[in-house]
DRENDO-1510 file (C-alpha; in Angstrom, 1 decimal, always signed):
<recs>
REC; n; res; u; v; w
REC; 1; UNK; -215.2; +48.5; +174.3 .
REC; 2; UNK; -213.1; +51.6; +175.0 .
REC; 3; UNK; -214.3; +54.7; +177.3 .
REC; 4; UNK; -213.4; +58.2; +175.6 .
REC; 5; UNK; -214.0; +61.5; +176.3 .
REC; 6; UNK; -215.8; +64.0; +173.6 .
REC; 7; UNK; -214.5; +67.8; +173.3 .
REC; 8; UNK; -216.8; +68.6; +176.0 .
REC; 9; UNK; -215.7; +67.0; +178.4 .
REC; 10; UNK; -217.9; +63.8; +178.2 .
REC; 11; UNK; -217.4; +60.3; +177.9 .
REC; 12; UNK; -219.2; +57.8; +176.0 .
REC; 13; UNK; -217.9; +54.4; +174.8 .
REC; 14; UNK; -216.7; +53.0; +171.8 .
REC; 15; UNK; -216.9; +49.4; +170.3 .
REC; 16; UNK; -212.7; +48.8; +169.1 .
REC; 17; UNK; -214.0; +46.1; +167.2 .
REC; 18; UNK; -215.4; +48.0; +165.0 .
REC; 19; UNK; -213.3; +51.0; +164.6 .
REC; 20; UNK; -211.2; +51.4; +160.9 .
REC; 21; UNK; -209.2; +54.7; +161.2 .
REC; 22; UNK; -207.8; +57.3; +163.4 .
REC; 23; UNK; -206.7; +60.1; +162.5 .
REC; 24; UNK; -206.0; +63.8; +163.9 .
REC; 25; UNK; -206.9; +66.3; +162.0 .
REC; 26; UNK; -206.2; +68.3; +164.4 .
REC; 27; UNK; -208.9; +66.7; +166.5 .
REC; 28; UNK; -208.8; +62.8; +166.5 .
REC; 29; UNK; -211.6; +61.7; +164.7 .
REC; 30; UNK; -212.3; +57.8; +164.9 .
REC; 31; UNK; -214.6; +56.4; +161.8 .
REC; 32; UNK; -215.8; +53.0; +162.4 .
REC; 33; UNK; -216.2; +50.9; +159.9 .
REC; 34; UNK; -219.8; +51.5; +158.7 .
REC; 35; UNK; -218.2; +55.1; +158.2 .
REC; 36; UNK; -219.6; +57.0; +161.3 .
REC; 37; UNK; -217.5; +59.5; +162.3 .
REC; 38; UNK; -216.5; +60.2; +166.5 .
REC; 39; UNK; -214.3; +63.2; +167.8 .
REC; 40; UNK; -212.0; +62.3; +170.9 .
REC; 41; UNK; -210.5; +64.5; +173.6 .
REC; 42; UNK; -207.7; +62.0; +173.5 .
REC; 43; UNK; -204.3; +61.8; +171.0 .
REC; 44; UNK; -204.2; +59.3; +168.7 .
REC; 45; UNK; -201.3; +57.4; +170.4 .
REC; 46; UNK; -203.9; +57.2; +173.6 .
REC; 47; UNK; -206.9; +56.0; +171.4 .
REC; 48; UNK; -204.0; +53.1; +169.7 .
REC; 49; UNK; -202.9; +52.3; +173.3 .
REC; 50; UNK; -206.6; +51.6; +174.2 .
REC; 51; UNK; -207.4; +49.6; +172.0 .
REC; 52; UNK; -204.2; +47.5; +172.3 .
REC; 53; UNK; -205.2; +47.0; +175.5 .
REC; 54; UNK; -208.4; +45.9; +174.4 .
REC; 55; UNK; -207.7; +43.6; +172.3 .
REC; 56; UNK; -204.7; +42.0; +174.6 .
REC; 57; UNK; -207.6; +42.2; +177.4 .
REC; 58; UNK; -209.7; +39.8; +175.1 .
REC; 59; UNK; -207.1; +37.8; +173.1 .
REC; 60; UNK; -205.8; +37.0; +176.9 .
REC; 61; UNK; -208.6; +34.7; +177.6 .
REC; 62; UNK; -208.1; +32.9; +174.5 .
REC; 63; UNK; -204.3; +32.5; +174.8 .
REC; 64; UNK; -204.8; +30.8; +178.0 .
REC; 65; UNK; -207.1; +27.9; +176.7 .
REC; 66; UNK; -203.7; +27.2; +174.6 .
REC; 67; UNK; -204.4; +29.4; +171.7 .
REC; 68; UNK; -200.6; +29.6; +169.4 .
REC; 69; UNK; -202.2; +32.0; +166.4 .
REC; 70; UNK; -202.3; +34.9; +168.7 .
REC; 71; UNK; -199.8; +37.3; +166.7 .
REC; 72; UNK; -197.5; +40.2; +168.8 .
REC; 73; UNK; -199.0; +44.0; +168.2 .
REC; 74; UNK; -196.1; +46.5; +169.7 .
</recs>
């Protein structure tokens, strides 16, 4: 799960798992992959970076019980 911030000013939170694009158009607009659609305050560099962090944040746990498949995202 990511935290982002709506145009408003509010934050709500966001399964990564789940999410298939981003894109700015000139807002970033997230759609997930049962095609709902979520605006973001934040670029989409920052939205990439938070789910990379995400996913490292999970995939950690799993390297350490001697995981090899995990594959490099830069």
């Amino acid at each position: 799960m990511i935290y982002l911030t709506r145009l408003d000013g509010s934050t709500y939170v966001l399964n990564a798992e789940r999410i298939e694009t981003i894109e700015a158009r000139p807002d970033t607009v997230i759609t997930t992959i049962d095609g709902k659609h979520f605006l973001a305050a934040e670029t989409v560099a920052e939205v990439v970076a938070r789910v990379v962090a995400y996913q490292r944040s999970v995939r950690g746990s799993a390297g350490a019980s001697g995981d090899q498949g995990e594959q490099r995202v830069d």
